[in-house]
C-alpha positions as CSV (number, residue, x, y, z in Angstrom):
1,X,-4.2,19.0,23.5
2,X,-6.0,16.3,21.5
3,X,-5.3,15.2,18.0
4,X,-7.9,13.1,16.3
5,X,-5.9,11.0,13.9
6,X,-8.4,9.3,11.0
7,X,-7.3,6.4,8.9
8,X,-8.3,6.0,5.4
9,X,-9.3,2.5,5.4
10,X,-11.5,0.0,7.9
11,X,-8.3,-2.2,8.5
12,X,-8.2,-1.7,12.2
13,X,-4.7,-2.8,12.4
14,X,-3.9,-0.6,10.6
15,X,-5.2,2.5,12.6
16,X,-3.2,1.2,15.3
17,X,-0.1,1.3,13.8
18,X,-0.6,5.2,12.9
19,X,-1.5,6.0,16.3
20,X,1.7,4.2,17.2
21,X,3.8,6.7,14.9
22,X,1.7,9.5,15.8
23,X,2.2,9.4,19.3
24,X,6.2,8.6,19.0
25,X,6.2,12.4,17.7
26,X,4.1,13.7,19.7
27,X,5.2,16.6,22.4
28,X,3.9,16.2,26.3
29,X,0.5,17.0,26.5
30,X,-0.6,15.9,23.4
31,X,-3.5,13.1,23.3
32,X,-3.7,11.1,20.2
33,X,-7.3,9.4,19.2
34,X,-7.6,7.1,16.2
35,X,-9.9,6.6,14.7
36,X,-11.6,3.9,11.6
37,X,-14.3,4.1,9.2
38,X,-17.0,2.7,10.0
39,X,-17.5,1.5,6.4
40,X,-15.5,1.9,3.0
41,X,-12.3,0.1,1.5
42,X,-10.3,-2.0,3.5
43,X,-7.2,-0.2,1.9
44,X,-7.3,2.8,-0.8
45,X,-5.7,1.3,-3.9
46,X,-6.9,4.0,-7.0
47,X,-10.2,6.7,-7.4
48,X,-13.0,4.2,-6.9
49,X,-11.5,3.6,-3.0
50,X,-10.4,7.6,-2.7
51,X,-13.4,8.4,-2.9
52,X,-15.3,6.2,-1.2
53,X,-12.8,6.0,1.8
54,X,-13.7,10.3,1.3
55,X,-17.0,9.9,2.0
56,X,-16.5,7.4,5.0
57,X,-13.8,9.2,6.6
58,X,-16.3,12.7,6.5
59,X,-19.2,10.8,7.6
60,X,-17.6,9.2,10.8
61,X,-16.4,12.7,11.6
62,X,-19.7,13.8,11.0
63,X,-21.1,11.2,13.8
64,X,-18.1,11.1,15.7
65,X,-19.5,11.2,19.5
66,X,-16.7,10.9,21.8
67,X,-14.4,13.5,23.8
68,X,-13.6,16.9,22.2
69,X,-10.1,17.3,20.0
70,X,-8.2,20.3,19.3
71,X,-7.0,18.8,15.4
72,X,-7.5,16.8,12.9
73,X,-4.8,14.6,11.2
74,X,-6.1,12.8,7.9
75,X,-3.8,9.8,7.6
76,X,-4.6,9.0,4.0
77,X,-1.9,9.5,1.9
78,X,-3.0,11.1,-1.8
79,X,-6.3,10.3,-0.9
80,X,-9.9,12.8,-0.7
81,X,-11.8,14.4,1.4
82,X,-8.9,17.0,3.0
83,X,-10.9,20.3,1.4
84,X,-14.5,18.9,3.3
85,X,-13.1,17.7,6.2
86,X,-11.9,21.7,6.5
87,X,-15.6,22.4,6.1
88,X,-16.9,20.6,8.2
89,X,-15.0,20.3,11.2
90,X,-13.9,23.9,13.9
91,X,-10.4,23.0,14.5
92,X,-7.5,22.8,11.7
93,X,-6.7,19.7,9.4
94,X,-3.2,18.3,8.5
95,X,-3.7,16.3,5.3
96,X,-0.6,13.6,5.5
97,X,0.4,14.3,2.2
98,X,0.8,18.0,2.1
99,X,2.6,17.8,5.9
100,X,5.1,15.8,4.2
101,X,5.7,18.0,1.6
102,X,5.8,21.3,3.4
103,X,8.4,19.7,5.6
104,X,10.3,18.0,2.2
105,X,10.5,21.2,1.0
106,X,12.5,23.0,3.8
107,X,14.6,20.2,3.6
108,X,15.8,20.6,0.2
109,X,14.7,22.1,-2.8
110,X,13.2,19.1,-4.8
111,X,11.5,15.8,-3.1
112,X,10.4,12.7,-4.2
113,X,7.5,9.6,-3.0
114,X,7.7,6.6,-2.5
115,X,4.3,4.6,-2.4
116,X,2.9,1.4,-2.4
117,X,1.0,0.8,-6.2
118,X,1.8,2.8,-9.3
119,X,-2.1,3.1,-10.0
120,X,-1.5,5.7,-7.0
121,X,1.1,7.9,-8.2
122,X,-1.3,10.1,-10.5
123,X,-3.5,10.7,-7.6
124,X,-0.9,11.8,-5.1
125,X,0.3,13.9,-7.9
126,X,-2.7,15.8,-8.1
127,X,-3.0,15.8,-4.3
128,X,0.4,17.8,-4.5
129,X,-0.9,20.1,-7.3
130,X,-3.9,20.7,-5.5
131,X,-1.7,21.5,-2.1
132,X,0.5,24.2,-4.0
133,X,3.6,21.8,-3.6
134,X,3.4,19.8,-6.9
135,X,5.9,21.6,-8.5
136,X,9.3,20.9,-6.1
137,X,8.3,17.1,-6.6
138,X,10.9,15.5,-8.9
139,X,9.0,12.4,-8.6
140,X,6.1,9.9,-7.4
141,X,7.7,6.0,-7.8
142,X,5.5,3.0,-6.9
143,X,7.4,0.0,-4.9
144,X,4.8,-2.7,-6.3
145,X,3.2,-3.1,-3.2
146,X,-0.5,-3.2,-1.7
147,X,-1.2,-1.5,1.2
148,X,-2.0,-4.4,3.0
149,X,1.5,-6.3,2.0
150,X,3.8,-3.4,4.2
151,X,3.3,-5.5,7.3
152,X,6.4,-7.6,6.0
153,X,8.8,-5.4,7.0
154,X,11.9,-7.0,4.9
155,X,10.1,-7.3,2.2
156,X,8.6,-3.3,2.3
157,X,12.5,-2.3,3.3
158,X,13.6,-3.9,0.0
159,X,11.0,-2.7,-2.3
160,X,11.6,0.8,-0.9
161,X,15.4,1.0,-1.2
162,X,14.9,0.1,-5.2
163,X,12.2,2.4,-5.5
164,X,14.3,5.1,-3.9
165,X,16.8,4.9,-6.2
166,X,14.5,5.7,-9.0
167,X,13.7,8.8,-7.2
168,X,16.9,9.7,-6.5
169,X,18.0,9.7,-10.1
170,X,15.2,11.5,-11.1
171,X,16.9,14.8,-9.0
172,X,15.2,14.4,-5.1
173,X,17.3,15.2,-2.7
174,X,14.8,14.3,0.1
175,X,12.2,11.2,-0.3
176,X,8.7,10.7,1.4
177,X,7.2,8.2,2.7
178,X,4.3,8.1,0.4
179,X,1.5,5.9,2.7
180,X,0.5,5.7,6.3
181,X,1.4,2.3,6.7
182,X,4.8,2.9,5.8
183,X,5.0,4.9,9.1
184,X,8.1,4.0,11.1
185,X,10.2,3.2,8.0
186,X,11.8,6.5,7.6
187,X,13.9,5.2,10.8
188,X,15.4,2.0,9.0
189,X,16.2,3.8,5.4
190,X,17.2,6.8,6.4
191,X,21.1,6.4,7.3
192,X,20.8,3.5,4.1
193,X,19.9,6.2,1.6
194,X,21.8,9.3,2.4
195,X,19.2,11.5,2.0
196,X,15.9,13.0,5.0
197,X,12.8,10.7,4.9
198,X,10.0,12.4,6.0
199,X,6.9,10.2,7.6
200,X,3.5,11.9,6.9
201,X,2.2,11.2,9.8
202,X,4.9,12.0,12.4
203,X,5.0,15.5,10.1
204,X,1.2,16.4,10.7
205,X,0.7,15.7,13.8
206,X,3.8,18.2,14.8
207,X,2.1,21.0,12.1
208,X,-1.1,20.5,13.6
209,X,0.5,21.1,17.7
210,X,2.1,24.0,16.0
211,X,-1.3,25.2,14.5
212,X,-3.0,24.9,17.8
213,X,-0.1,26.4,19.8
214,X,-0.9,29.4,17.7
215,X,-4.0,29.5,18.3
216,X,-4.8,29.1,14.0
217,X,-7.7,27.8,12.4
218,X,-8.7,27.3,9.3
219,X,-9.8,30.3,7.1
220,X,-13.9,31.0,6.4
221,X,-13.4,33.4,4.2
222,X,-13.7,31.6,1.3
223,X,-13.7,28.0,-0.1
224,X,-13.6,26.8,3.3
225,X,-17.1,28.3,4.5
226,X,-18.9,26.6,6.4
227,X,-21.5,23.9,4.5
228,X,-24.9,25.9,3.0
229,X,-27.2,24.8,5.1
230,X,-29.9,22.4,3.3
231,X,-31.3,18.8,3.9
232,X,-28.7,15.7,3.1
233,X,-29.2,12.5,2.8
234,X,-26.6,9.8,4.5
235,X,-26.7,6.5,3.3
236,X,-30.4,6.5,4.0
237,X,-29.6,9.0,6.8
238,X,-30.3,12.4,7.3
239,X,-29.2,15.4,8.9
């Protein structure tokens, strides 16, 4: 099996330390490809870079050109492009965010975030709405942090305890990580807090193994049809 895992944002580094927490999950057998846009934000900080990261992270599906994958892993968390990624692509798609809260949600019965800037809490919270599972979320906290800023571990570890707290009080019982860059964390706060941190990424990459061990795909009966074929235009490109 082969899981194509797509990160949100050109930072290469950044890719690499996905694939890193995707293939510490992943059973024997499985393959994990990362991949990066080839254009679009260097992180996705608020709607301007959602979207645009959106478009980047369909088009370099769109293009992509190497060996064939049984799954697609969309390693953006609260960000678009999930519902055309489902269009376009023949194998199923585990959107970060909703993995985490399916999983948060057999854990205990309400869950809180924790993500990097509080610009992004209102977008993850409609991600959640949009995924069925808004309503078991107690809460979506910010830690003050860019993206970019969680490769100082110390400082990430100490923003996230604080920002924990805050959904704690606020009634979760279990806490998400609320970024991809924050993968691996859930190791070193999870004994600290008391309570299951679940890790988006390690969560959709086992629902998307259990998906293709099934043998499910995703549904054409309905909003995920396949595109209506007509001419497109692609940055100057068409297909």
């Amino acid at each position: 099996m082969r899981i194509v895992v797509t990160n949100c944002n050109t930072t290469q580094e950044m890719t690499e330390e996905i694939v890193r927490g995707a293939r510490a999950v992943a059973g024997p057998g499985t393959a994990v490809l990362g991949l990066t846009p080839r254009w679009g934000p260097e992180s996705a900080e608020g709607w301007l870079d959602s979207y645009l990261s959106a478009a980047a992270v369909i088009d370099l599906l769109r293009t992509y050109e190497g060996p064939p994958y049984d799954a697609v892993v969309m390693a953006g968390f609260g960000e678009h492009g999930r519902e055309g990624v489902r269009e376009l692509v023949d194998v199923p798609v585990v959107d970060i965010t909703e993995a985490a809260a399916h999983l948060a949600c057999l854990l205990g019965r309400r869950y809180g975030v924790v993500t990097t800037l509080e610009r992004s809490c209102g977008q993850i919270e409609d991600s959640l709405e949009l995924a069925g599972v808004g309503r078991n979320c107690a809460a979506v906290v910010g830690t003050g942090l860019g993206v970019l800023d969680l490769s100082d571990t110390d400082r990430t570890e100490a923003a996230f305890l604080a920002a924990a707290e805050r959904v704690r009080e606020a009634g979760a019982e279990v806490l998400v990580l609320g970024c991809a860059g924050m993968t691996g964390l859930q190791r070193t706060v999870g004994e600290k807090l008391g309570l299951p941190v679940v890790d988006g990424v390690g969560a959709a990459v086992k629902l998307a193994e259990s998906l293709v061990g099934l043998g499910l795909n995703t549904s054409r009966a309905g909003g995920y049809a396949k595109p209506v074929p007509k001419r497109r235009v692609w940055g100057g490109r068409s297909d």
